[in-house]
N, C-alpha and C positions, 0 to 999 in steps of 0.2 A: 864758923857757922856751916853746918852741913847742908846738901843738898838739899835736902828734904825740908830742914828747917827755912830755907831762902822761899822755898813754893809754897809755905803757909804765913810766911811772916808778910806784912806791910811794906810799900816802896818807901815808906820814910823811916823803916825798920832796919833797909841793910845796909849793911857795909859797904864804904866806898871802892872796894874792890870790886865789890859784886854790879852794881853800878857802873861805874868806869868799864866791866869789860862787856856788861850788854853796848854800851854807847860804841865801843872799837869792836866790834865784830866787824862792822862793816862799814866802812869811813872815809867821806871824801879826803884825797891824797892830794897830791900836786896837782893844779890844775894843765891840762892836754892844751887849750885853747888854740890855735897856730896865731903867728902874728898875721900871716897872710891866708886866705885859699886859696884853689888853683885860680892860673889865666885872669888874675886879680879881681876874683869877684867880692863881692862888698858880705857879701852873708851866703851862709850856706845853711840851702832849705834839705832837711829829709824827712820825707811823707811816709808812714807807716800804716798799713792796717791788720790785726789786729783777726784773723777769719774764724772764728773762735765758731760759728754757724751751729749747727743742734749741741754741742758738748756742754752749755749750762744750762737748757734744762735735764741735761743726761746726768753732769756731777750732782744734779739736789734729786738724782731719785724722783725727777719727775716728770710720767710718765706721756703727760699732756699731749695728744696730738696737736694741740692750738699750739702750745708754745714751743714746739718741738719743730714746727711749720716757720714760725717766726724765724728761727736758724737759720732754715732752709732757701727763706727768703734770702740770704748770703752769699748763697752759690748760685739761687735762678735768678738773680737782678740783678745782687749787689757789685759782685765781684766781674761778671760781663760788664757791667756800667763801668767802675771802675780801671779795669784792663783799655778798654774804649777812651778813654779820659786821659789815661795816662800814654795811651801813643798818638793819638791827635797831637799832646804835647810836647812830647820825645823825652817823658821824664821818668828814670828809675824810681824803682819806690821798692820797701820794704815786708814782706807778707812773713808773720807770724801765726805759726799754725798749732792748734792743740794734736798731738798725734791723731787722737781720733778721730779728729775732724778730716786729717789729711788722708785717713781710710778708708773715710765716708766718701769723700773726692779728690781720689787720686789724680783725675783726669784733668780738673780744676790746679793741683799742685804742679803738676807738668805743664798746662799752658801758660802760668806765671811763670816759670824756670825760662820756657821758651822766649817768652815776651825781654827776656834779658838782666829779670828782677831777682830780690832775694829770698833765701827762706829762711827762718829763726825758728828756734825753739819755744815752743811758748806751752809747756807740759805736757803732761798726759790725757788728760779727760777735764783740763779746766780746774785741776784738785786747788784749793790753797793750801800751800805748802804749810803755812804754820799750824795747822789742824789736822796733820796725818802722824803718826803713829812713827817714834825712830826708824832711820834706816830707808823708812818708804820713800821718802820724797829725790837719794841717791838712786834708787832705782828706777824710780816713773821717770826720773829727767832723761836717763841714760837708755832706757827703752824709746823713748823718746825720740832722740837724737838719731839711734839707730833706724829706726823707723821714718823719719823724715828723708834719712838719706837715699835710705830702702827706694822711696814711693818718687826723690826728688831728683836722685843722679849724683847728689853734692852731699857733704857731711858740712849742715849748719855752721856757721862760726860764731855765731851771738845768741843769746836768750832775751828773752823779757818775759819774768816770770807772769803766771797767770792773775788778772787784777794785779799784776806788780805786788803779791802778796809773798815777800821775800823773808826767809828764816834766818833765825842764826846758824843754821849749816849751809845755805844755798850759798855762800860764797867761796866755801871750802871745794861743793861739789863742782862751781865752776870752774875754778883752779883746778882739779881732779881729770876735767875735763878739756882742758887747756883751750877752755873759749878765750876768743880776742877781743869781746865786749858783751858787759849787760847795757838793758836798758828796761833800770823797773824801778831805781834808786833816785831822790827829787833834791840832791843837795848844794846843786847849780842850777844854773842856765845854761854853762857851757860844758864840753867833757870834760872829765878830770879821774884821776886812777884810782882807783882802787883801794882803801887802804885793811889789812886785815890784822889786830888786834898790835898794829903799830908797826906791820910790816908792809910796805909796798909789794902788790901782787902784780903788776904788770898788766891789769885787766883794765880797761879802757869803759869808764861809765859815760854813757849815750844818755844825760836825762830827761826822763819826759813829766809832767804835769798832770796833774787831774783839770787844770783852766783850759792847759793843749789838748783834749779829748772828746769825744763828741759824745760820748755813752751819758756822762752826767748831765747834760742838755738832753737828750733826745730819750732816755729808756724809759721804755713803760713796762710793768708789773701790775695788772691786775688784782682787785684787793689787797693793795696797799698803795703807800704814800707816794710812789716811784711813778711818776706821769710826769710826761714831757713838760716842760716850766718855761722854756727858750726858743721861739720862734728862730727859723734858719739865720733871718735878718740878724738878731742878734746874736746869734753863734760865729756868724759871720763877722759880725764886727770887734767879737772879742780875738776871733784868729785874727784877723788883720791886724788888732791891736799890738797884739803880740809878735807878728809878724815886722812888722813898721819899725818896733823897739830894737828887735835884734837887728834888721837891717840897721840902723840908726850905728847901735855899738859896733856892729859888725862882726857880728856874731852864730851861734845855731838855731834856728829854726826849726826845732821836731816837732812834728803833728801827729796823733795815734788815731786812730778812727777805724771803724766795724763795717764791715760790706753789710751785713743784715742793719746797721744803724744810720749812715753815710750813704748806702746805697740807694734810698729810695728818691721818688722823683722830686721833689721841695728839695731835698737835700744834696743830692748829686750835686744840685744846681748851685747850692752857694760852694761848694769845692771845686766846680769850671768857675766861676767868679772871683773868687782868691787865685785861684792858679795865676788865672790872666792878671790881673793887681801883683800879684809876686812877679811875675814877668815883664810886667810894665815900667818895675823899678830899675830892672836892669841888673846887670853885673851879680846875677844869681848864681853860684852853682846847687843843681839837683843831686845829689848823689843818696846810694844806701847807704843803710847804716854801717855795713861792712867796709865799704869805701870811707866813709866818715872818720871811722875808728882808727883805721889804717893810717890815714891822712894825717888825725892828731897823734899817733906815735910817731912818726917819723916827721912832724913837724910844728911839736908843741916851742909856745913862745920861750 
């Protein structure tokens, strides 16, 4: 069956090949898990956000001052609040930047670097990778890249693709790339490698969740169905929930969350409230996600 014929035919039309090699493009491998963390902590938490700030309403072409403002709110609130939050507590965290985002605020990229945190790649302008055109999505990632390190001091070591909206080539370009981990893939709770079309990539998947995120509780969109549904309270207690489980196994802990969504004041405030509950349990460690990845290659069970 040629090309052409697979892009007009039915999923209950093709050939088991064709099938079988969408499902291994990209595929949980061995699991990474360590049997221990360091200095014997019982679970290890790493907090991510996500600074995505004006870049989607910029990728939909819209040109809103209103919602363009909403971004902005990311860098005058969120991410001060945030940086503040995180050294009260003495916890590294992870910042994921759209290129464009990191050229709108350069200055904001270097005071996270300084703070002692990380930077990731997280695209070019917010694009989803599986609705751009061959060839584009090797070059926005790799402009990208370059650009973050440009504006950050550091060359990235991780991605998490935009909305975790991952292709069947984003795997290839991050092996091209020779990153040390994604984190936009949902096929654990703990890390586990890579696998690509049945081969082990050596690439270290960091998973995170649409339950672990704060955007699907809290975003609102105007003329349409997209309005906040989850009081802090209960957002709150689904992270803890979640939280609680992995300590229990003894396990990872990754949270994603948005300076413009996490940032404001109801909300800050249930993420100082978890912190301390995380902290209270004891025998945490904080680490990024580049520390995290690291940790499970050189000490999966």
């Amino acid at each position: 069956m040629s090309g052409q014929a697979k892009s007009e035919s039915k999923p209950w039309e093709w050939p088991e090949a064709h099938w079988r090699g969408l499902v291994e493009a990209a595929r949980a491998g061995r699991s990474l898990a360590p049997r221990a963390w360091p200095e014997g902590a019982r679970c290890c938490v790493a907090l991510s956000f996500d600074a995505d700030h004006e870049t989607i309403p910029l990728r939909d072409a819209d040109a809103s001052p209103m919602r363009i403002s909403q971004g902005q709110y990311g860098n005058r609130k969120g991410v001060p609040r945030i940086r503040a939050l995180l050294e009260r507590h003495s916890i590294p965290a992870s910042f994921y930047y759209p290129a464009v985002s990191a050229l709108l605020h350069p200055e904001e990229v270097r005071a996270v670097v300084a703070d002692g945190h990380e930077i990731g790649i997280h695209s070019w302008i917010h694009e989803a990778n599986t609705a751009l055109p061959p060839g584009v999505e090797r070059e926005l990632t790799m402009r990208a890249a370059d650009t973050l390190e440009k504006v950050s001091g550091k060359r990235p070591l991780g991605i998490r693709t935009a909305s975790w909206d991952f292709s069947p080539d984003t795997l290839g370009i991050i092996r091209e790339m020779g990153l040390l981990y994604d984190s936009s893939l949902m096929a654990d709770d703990e890390p586990y490698e890579l696998m690509m079309h049945g081969e082990a990539t050596g690439v270290v998947e960091l998973p995170p969740e649409w339950i672990r995120d704060d955007a699907p509780y809290m975003n609102m969109l105007r003329f349409s169905a997209i309005r906040p549904y989850t009081p802090p309270s209960g957002v709150e207690e689904i992270f803890r929930a979640e939280f609680d489980m992995a300590y229990d196994e003894g396990g990872l802990f990754l949270l994603t969350m948005h300076p413009h969504v996490i940032g404001h004041r109801s909300r800050i405030a249930l993420l100082e409230r978890l912190v301390q509950h995380i902290k209270a349990r004891g025998k945490v460690w904080f680490a990024t996600h580049e520390q995290v990845a690291r940790y499970c290659l050189d000490n999966a069970g």
